[in-house]
C-alpha positions as a LaTeX table, in Angstrom:
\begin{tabular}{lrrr}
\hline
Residue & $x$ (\AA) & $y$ (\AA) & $z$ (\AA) \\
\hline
Unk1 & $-37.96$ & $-6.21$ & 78.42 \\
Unk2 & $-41.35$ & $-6.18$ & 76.91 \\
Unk3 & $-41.51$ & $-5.51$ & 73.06 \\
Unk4 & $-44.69$ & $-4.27$ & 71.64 \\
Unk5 & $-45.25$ & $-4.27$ & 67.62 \\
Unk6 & $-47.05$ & $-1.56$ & 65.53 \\
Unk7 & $-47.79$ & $-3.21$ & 62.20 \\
Unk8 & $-48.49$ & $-6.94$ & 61.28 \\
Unk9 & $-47.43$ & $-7.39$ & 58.17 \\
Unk10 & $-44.44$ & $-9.29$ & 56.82 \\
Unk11 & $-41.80$ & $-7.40$ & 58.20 \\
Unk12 & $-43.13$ & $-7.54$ & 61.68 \\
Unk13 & $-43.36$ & $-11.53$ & 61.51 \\
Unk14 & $-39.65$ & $-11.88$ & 60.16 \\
Unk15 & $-39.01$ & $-9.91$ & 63.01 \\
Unk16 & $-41.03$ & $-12.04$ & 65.66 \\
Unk17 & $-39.16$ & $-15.19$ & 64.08 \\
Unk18 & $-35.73$ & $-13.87$ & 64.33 \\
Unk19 & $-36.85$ & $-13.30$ & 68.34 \\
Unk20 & $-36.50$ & $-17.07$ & 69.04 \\
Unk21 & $-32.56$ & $-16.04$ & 69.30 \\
Unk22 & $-32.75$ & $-12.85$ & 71.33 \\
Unk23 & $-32.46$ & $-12.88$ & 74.80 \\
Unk24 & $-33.66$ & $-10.97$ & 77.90 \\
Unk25 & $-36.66$ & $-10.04$ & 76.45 \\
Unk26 & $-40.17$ & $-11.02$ & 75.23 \\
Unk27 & $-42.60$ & $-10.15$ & 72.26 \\
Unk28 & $-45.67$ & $-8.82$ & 74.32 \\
Unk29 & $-47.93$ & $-7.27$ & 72.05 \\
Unk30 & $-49.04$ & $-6.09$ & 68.79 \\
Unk31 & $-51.18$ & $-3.48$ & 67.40 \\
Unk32 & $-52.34$ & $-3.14$ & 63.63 \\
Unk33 & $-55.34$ & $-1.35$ & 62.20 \\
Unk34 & $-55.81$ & $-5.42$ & 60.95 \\
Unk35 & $-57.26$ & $-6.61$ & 64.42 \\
Unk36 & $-57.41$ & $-10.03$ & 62.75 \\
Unk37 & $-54.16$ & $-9.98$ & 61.27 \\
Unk38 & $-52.94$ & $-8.23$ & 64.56 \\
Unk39 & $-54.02$ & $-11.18$ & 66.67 \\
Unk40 & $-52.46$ & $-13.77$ & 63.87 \\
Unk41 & $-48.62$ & $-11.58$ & 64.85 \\
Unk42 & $-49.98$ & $-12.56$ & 68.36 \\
Unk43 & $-50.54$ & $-15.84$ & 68.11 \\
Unk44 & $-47.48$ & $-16.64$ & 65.93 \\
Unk45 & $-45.11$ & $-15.05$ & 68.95 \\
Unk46 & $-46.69$ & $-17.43$ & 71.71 \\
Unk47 & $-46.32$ & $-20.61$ & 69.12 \\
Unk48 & $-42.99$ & $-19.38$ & 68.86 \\
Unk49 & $-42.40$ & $-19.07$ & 72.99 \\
Unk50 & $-40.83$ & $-15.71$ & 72.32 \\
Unk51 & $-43.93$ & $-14.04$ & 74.12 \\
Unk52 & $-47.24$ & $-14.25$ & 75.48 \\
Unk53 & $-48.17$ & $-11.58$ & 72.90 \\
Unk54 & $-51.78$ & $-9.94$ & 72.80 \\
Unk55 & $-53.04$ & $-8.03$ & 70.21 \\
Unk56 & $-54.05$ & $-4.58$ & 71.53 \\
Unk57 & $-57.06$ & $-2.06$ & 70.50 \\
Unk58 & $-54.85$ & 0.77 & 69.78 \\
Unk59 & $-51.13$ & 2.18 & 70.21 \\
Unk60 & $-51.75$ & 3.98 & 73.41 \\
Unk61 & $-53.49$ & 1.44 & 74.92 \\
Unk62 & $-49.97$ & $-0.97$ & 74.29 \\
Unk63 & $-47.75$ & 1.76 & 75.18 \\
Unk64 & $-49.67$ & 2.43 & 78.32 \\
Unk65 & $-49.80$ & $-1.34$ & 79.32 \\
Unk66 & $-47.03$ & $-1.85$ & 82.23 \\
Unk67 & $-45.60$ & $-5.30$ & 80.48 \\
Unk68 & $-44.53$ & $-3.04$ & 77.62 \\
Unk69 & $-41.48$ & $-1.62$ & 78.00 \\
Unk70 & $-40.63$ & $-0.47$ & 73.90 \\
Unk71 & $-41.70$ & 0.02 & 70.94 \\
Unk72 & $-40.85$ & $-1.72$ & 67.18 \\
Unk73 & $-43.10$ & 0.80 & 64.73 \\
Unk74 & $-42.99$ & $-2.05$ & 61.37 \\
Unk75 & $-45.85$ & $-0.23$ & 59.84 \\
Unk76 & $-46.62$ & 1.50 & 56.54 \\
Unk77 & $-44.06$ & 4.18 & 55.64 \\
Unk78 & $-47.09$ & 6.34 & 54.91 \\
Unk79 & $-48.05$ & 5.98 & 59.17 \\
Unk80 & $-44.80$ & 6.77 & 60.69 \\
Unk81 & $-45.36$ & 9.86 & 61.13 \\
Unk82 & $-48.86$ & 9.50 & 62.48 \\
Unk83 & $-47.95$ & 6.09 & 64.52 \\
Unk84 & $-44.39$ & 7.88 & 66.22 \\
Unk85 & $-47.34$ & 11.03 & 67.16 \\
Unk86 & $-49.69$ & 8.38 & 68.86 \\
Unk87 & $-46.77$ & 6.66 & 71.06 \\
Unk88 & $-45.67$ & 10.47 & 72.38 \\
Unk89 & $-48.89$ & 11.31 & 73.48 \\
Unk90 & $-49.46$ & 8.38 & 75.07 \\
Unk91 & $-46.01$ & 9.05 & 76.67 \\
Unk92 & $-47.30$ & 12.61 & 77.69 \\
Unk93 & $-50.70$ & 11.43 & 79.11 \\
Unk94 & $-48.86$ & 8.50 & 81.47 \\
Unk95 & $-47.13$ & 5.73 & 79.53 \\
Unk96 & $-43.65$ & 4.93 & 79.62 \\
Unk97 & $-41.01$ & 3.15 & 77.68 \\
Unk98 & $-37.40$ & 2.57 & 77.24 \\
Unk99 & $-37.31$ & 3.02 & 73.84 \\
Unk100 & $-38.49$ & 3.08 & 70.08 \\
Unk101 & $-37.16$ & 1.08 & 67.16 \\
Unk102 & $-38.59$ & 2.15 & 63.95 \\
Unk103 & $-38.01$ & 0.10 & 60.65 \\
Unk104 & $-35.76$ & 1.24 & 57.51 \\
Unk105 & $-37.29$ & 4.11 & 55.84 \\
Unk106 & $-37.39$ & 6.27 & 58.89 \\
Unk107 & $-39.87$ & 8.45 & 56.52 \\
Unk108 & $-41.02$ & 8.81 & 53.09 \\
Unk109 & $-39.10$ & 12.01 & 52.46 \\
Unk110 & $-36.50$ & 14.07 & 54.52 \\
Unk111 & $-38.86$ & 16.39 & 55.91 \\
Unk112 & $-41.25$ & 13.67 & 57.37 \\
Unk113 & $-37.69$ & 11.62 & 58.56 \\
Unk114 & $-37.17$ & 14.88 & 60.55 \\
Unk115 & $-40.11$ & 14.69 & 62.26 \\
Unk116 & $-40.15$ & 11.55 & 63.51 \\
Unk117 & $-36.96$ & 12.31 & 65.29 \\
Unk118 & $-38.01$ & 15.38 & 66.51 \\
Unk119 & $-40.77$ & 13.32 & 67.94 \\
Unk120 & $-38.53$ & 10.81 & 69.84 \\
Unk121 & $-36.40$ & 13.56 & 70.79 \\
Unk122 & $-39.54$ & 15.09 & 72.65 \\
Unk123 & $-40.79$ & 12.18 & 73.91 \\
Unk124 & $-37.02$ & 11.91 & 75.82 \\
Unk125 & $-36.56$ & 8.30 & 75.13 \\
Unk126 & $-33.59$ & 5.70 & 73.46 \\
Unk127 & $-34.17$ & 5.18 & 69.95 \\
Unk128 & $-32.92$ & 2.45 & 67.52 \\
Unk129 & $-32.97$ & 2.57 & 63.65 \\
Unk130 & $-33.48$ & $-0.78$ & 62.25 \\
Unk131 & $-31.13$ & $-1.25$ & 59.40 \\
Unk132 & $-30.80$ & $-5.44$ & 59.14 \\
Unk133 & $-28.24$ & $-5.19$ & 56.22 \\
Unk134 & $-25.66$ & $-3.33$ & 58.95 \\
Unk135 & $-25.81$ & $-6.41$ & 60.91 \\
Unk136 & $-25.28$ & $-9.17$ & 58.50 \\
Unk137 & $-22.67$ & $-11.62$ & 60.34 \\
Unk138 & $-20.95$ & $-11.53$ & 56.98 \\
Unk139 & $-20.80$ & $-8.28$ & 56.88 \\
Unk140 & $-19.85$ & $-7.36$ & 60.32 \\
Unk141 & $-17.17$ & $-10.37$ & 60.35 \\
Unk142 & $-16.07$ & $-9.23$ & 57.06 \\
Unk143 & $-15.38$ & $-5.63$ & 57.82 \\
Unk144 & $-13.92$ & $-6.21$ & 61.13 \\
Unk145 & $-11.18$ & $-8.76$ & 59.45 \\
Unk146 & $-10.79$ & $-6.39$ & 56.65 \\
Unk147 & $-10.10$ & $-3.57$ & 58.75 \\
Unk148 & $-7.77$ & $-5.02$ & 61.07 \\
Unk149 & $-5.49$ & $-6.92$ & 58.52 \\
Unk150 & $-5.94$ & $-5.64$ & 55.13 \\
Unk151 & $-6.69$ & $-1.46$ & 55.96 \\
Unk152 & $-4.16$ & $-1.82$ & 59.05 \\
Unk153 & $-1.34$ & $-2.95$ & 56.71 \\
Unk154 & $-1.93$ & $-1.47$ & 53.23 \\
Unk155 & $-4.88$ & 1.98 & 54.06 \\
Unk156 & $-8.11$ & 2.13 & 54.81 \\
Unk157 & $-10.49$ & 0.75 & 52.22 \\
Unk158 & $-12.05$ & 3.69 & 49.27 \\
Unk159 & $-14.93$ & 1.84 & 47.49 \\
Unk160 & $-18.43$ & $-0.02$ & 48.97 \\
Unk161 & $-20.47$ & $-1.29$ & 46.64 \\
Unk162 & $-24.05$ & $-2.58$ & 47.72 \\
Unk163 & $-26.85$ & $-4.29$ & 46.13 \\
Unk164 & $-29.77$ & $-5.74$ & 46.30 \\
Unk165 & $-32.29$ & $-7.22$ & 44.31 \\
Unk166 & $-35.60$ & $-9.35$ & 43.88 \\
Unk167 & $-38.76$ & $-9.62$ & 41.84 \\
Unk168 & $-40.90$ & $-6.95$ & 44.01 \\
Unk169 & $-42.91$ & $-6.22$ & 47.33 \\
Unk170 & $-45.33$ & $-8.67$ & 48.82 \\
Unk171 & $-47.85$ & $-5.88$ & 49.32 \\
Unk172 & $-50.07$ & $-3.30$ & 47.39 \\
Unk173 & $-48.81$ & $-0.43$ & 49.59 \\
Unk174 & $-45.23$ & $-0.68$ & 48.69 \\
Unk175 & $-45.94$ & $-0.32$ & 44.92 \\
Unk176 & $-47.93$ & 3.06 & 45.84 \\
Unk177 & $-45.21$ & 6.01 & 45.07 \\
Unk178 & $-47.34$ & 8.23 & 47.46 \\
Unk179 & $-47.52$ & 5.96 & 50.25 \\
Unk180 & $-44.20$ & 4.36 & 50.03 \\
Unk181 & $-42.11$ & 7.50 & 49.08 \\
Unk182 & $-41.76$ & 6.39 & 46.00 \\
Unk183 & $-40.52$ & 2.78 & 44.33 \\
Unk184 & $-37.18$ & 0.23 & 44.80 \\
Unk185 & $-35.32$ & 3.40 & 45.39 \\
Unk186 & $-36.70$ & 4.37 & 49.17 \\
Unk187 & $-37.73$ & 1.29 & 49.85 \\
Unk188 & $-34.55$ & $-0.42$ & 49.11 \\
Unk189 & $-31.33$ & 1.59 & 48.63 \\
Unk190 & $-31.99$ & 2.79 & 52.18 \\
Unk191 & $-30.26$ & $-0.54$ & 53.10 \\
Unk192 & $-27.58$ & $-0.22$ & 50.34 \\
Unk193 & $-26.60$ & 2.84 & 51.23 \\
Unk194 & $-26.31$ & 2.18 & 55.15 \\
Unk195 & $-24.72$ & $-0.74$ & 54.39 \\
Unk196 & $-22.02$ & 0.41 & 52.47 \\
Unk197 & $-21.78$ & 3.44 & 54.23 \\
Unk198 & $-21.28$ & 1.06 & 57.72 \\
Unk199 & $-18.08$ & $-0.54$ & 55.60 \\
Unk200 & $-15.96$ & 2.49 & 54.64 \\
Unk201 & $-17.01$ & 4.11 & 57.85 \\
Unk202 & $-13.45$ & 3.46 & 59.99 \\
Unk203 & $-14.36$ & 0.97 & 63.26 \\
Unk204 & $-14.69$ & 2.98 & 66.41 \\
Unk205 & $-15.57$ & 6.29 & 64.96 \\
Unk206 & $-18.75$ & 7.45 & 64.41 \\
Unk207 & $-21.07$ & 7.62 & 60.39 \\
Unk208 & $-20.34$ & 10.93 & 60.77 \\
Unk209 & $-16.91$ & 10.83 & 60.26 \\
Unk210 & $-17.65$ & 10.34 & 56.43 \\
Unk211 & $-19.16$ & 13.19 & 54.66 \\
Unk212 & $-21.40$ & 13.00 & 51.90 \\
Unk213 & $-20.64$ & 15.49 & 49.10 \\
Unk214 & $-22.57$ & 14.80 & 46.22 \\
Unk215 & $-24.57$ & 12.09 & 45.15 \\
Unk216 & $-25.46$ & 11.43 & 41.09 \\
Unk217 & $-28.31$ & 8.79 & 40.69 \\
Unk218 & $-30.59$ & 7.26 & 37.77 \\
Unk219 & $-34.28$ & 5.50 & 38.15 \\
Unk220 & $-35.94$ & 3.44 & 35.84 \\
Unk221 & $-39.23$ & 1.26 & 35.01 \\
Unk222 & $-37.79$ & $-1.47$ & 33.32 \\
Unk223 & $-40.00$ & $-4.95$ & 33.59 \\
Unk224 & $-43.35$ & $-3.32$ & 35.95 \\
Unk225 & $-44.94$ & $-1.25$ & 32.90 \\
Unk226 & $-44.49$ & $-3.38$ & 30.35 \\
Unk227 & $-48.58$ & $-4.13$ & 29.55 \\
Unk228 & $-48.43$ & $-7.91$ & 30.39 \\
Unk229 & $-46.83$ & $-7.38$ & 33.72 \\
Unk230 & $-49.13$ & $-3.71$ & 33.99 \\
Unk231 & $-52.06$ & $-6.05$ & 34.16 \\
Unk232 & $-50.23$ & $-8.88$ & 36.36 \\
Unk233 & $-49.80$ & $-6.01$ & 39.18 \\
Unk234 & $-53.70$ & $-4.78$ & 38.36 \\
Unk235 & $-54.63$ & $-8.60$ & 38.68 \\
Unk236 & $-52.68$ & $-9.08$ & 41.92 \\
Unk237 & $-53.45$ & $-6.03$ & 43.46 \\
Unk238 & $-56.41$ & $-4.39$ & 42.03 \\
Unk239 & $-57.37$ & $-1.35$ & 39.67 \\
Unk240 & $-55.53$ & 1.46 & 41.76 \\
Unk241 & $-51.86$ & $-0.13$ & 41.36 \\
Unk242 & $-51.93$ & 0.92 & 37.67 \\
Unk243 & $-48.25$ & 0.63 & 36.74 \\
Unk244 & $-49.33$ & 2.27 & 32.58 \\
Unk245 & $-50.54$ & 5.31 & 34.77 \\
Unk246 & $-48.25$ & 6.23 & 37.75 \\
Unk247 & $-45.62$ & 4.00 & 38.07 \\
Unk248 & $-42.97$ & 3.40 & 40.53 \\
Unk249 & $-39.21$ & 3.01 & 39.69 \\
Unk250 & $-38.31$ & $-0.77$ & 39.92 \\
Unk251 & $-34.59$ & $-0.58$ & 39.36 \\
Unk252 & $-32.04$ & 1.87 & 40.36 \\
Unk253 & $-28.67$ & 3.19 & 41.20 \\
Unk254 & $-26.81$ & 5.86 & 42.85 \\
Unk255 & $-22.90$ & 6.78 & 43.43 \\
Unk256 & $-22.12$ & 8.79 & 46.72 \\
Unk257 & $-19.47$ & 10.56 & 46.59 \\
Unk258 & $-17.56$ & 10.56 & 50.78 \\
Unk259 & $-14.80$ & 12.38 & 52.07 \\
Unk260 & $-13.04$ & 10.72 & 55.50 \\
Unk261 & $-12.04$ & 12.96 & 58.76 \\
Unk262 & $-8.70$ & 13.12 & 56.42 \\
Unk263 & $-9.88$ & 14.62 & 53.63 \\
Unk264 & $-9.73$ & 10.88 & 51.21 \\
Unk265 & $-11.94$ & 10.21 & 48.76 \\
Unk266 & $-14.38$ & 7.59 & 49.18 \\
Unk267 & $-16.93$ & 6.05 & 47.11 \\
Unk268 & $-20.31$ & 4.32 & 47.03 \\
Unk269 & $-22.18$ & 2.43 & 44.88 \\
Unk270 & $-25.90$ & 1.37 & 45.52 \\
Unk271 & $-28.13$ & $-0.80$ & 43.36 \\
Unk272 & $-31.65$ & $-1.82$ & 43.82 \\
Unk273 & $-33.96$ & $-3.82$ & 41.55 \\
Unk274 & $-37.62$ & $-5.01$ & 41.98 \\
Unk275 & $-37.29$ & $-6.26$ & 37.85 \\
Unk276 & $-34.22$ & $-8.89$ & 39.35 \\
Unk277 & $-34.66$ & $-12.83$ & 37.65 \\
Unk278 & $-33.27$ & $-15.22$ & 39.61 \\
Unk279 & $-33.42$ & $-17.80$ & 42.44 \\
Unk280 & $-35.01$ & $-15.27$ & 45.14 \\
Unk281 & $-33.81$ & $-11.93$ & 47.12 \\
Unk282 & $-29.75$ & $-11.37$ & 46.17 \\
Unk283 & $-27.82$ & $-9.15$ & 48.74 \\
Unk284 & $-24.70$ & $-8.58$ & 48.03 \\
Unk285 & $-21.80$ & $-6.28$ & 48.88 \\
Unk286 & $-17.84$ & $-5.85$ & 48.16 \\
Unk287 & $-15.80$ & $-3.48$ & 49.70 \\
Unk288 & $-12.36$ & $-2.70$ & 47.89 \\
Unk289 & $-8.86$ & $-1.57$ & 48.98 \\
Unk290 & $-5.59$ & $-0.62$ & 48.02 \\
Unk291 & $-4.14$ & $-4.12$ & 48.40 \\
Unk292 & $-7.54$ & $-6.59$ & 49.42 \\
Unk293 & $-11.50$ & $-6.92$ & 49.43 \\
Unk294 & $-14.01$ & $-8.38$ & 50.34 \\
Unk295 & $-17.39$ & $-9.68$ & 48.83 \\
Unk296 & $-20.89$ & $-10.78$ & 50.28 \\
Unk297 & $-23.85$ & $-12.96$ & 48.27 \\
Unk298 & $-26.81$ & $-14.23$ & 50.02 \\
Unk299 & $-27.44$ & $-16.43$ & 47.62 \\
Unk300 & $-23.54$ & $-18.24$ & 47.78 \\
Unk301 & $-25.42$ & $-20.42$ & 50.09 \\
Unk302 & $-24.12$ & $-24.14$ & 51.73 \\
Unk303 & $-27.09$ & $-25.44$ & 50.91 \\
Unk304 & $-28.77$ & $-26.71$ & 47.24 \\
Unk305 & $-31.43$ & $-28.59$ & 46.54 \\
Unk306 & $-32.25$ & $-29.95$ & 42.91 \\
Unk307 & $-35.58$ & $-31.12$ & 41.27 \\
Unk308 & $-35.97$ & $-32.15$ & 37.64 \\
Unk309 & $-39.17$ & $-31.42$ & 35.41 \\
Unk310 & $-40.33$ & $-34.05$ & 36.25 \\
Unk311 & $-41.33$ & $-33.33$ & 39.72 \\
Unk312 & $-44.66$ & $-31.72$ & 40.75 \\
Unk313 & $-44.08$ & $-28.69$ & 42.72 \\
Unk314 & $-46.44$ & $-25.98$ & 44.33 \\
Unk315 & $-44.52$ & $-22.44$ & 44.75 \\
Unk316 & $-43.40$ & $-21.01$ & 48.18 \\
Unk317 & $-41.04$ & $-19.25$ & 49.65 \\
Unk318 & $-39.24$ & $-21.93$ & 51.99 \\
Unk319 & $-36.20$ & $-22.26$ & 50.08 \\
Unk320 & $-35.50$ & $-18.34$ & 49.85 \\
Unk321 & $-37.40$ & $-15.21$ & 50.28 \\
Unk322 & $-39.09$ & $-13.49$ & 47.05 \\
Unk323 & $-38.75$ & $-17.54$ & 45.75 \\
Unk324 & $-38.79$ & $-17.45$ & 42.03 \\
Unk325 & $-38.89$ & $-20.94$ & 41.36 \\
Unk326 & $-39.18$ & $-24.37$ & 42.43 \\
Unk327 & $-37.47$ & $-26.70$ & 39.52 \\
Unk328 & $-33.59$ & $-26.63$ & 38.87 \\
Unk329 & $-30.70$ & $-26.05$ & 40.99 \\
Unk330 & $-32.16$ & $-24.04$ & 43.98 \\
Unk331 & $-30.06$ & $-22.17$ & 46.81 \\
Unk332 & $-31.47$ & $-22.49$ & 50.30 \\
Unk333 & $-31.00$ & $-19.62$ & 53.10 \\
Unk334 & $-31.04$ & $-22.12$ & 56.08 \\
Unk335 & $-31.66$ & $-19.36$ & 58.66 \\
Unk336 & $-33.10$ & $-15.96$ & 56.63 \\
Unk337 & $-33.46$ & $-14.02$ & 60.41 \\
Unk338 & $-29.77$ & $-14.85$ & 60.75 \\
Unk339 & $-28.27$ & $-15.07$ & 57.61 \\
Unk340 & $-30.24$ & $-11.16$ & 56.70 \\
Unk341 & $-28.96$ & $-9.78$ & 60.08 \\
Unk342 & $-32.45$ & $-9.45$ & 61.77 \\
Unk343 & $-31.20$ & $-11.57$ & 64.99 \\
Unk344 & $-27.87$ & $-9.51$ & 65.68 \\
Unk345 & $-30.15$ & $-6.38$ & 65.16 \\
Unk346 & $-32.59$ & $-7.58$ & 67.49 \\
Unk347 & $-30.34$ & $-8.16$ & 69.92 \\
Unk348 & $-28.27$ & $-5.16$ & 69.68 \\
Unk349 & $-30.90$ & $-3.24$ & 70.19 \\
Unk350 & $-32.47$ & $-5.17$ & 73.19 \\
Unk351 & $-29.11$ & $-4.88$ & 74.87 \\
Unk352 & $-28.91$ & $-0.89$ & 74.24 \\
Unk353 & $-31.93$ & $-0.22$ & 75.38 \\
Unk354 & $-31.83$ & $-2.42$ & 78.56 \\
Unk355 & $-28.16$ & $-0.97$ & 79.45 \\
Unk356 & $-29.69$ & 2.98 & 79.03 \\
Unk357 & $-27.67$ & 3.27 & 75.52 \\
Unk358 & $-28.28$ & 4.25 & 72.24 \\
Unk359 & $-27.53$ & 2.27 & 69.60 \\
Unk360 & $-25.19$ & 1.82 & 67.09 \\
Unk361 & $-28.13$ & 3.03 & 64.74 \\
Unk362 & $-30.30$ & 5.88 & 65.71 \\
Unk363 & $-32.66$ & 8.16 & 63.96 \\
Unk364 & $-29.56$ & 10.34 & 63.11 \\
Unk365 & $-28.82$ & 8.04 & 60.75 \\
Unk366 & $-32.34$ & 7.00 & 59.61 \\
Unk367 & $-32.14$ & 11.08 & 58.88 \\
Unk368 & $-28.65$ & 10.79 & 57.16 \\
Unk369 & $-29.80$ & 7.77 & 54.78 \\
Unk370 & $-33.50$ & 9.64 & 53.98 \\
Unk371 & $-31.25$ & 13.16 & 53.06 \\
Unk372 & $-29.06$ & 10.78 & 50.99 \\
Unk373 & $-32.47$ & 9.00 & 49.03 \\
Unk374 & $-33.67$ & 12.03 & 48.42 \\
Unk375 & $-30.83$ & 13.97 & 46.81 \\
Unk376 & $-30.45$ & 10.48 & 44.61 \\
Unk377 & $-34.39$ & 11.09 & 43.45 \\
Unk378 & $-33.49$ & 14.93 & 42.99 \\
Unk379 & $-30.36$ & 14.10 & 40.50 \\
Unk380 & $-32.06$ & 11.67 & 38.58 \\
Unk381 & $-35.22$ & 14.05 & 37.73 \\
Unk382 & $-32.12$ & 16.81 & 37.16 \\
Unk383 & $-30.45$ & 14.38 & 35.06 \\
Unk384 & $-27.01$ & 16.17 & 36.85 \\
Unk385 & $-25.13$ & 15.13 & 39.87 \\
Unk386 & $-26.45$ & 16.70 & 43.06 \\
Unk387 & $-24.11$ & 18.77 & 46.08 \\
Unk388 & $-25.36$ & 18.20 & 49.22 \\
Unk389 & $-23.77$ & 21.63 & 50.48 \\
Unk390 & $-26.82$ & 23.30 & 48.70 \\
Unk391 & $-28.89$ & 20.63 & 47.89 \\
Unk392 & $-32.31$ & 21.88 & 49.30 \\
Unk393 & $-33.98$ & 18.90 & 49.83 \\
Unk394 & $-36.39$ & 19.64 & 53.36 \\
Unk395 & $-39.23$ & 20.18 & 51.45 \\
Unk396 & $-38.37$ & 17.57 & 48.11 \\
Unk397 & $-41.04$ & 15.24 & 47.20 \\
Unk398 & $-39.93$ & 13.04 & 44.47 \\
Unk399 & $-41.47$ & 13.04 & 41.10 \\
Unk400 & $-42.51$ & 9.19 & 41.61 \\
Unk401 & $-44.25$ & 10.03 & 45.34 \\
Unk402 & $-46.54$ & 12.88 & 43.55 \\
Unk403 & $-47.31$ & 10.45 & 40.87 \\
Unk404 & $-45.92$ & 13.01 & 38.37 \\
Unk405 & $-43.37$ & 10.25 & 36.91 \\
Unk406 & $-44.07$ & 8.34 & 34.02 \\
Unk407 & $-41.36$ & 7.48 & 31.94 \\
Unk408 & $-43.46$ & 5.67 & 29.00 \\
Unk409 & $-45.75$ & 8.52 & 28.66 \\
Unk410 & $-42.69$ & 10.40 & 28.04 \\
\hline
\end{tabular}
């Protein structure tokens, strides 16, 4: 199966890397509104041997090519909506694929998510929600021995919590509430939530068999508008990412409130943090029974390296992603692709598609987890928990994606 990429950025190229363990298909093309930074994806799959990737002009040129057989949309979360419009027309005017993966956000806001599955439904092919976290080997090992001794023996497990946290994004989009959707909140807590969602949910029955009743949530700005690090983001990334002005949130945290197919109470706890100190990106997540549990850090690694003061370093990211230092006691993530879940994603999702099945994650749930970010944004402008029997949230923006928020001018 031919894969064909929509966006260049970082995201796309963890994805090409983690390709170099997924089998019975190929990376065969990219397309960015970057042609040089298109052509550098490109060239980075072929040194790679996981394709002989080209970049392309445009998306209906790639989706119209015969060696590509579907889609990976990686862009900005501000293009989705545009980007999933310009693969169904090309579908409509001849192309043809097998399916669409689109990255976590599905959308900046519910109403957008919507679309973009109304737009594969149209378009009448397979689609695939890329939500890494889900397919963490710890995490899938971890809740399938949890499940089968500890919930099989004592009850089914009642409380997820899911975190995770780093310094902040590696580009100037992401800090931009009203492309992004807003701050660490939709750009991070979709994986927390899915995550922790994916461990309560029981194994072979479906998300859906937890309901969401009410979600209560707070956002802050905690370390991003502070004035020295205001003017580090305007040095970094120019005059528009003015953090004093129209800031994004950088930390926060949400508790969803579940209810199993038999009626039990179930909770979730999510935090996110782009204002996190420490060694690099931390994911982590427990999961909590009546008589066991179970608990996941990224950063718990087998591998440490030390260097003293003394040493000369330059800074990187080759020990860990979002790499905060380079002197001390330093964890190393020997395999990020792996270790972060990108390979079993991959894979899963190759497989699907080439057997004619949907995945485990769709755009259902890419809907489910956008409906659950935004009801978090809505209760903590409310200051009050929020129902989701009446929450009204199809046509929410968040505060922080108008640019409305701005806690220090407060």
């Amino acid at each position: 199966m031919g894969i064909g990429f929509i966006g260049s950025g970082f995201i796309t190229r963890f994805h090409i890397e983690s390709w170099i363990a997924v089998r019975d298909s190929d990376v065969r093309g990219v397309w960015s509104p970057n042609a040089t930074r298109a052509e550098q994806a490109a060239a980075l799959a072929r040194t790679r041997g996981v394709g002989d990737a080209e970049a392309f002009p445009s998306i209906e040129s790639m989706v119209k090519d015969p060696s590509i057989d579907a889609i990976w949309i990686c862009g900005p979360n501000h293009e989705r909506v545009a980007n999933m419009e310009a693969i169904v027309s090309a579908l409509e005017s001849g192309g043809e694929l097998i399916g669409i993966a689109c990255e976590k956000p599905l959308a900046r806001n519910l109403a957008e998510a919507k679309k973009v599955r109304e737009l594969v439904r149209r378009a009448g092919v397979l689609d695939g929600y890329l939500e890494n976290q889900v397919f963490q080997p710890s995490v899938m090992k971890g809740k399938a021995l949890l499940w089968s001794r500890g919930a099989a023996a004592a009850g089914r497990p009642y409380l997820a919590r899911s975190a995770e946290e780093h310094s902040g994004p590696h580009a100037a989009w992401f800090w931009k509430g009203e492309l992004q959707g807003g701050g660490v909140l939709n750009d991070m807590m979709c994986h927390s939530i899915e995550a922790a969602r994916f461990l309560l949910t029981e194994p072979g029955k479906p998300r859906t068999s937890l309901k969401a009743k009410n979600v209560s949530a707070q956002i802050a700005c905690l370390k991003w508008q502070r004035p020295a690090y205001v003017e580090k983001l305007k040095s970094t990334y120019g005059d528009d990412v003015d953090y004093s002005k129209t800031p994004s949130e950088d930390y926060a945290r949400a508790l969803v409130e579940y209810e199993d197919d038999a009626g039990e109470p179930l909770i979730v706890e999510a935090t996110t943090s782009w204002s996190y100190v420490g060694a690099g990106l931390r994911l982590s997540m427990e999961l909590l029974g009546p008589e066991y549990s179970m608990k996941v850090n990224t950063l718990d690694t087998d591998l440490s390296l030390f260097f003293s003061r003394d040493l000369e370093q330059t800074t990187g990211e080759d020990l860990v992603e979002k790499q905060n230092a380079e002197l001390g006691l330093m964890p190393v993530v020997t395999d990020e692709t792996a270790v972060y879940g990108y390979v079993d994603e991959n894979r899963h999702m190759v497989q699907a598609f080439l057997k004619g099945e949907r995945p485990e994650e769709t755009f259902d749930d890419g809907v489910a987890v956008t409906e659950l970010l935004m009801a978090a944004y809505k209760s903590a402008e409310l200051g009050e928990t929020v129902s989701l029997t009446n929450a009204a949230l199809d046509d929410f923006i968040p505060a922080v994606a108008r640019g409305k928020w701005n806690p220090r001018a407060r």
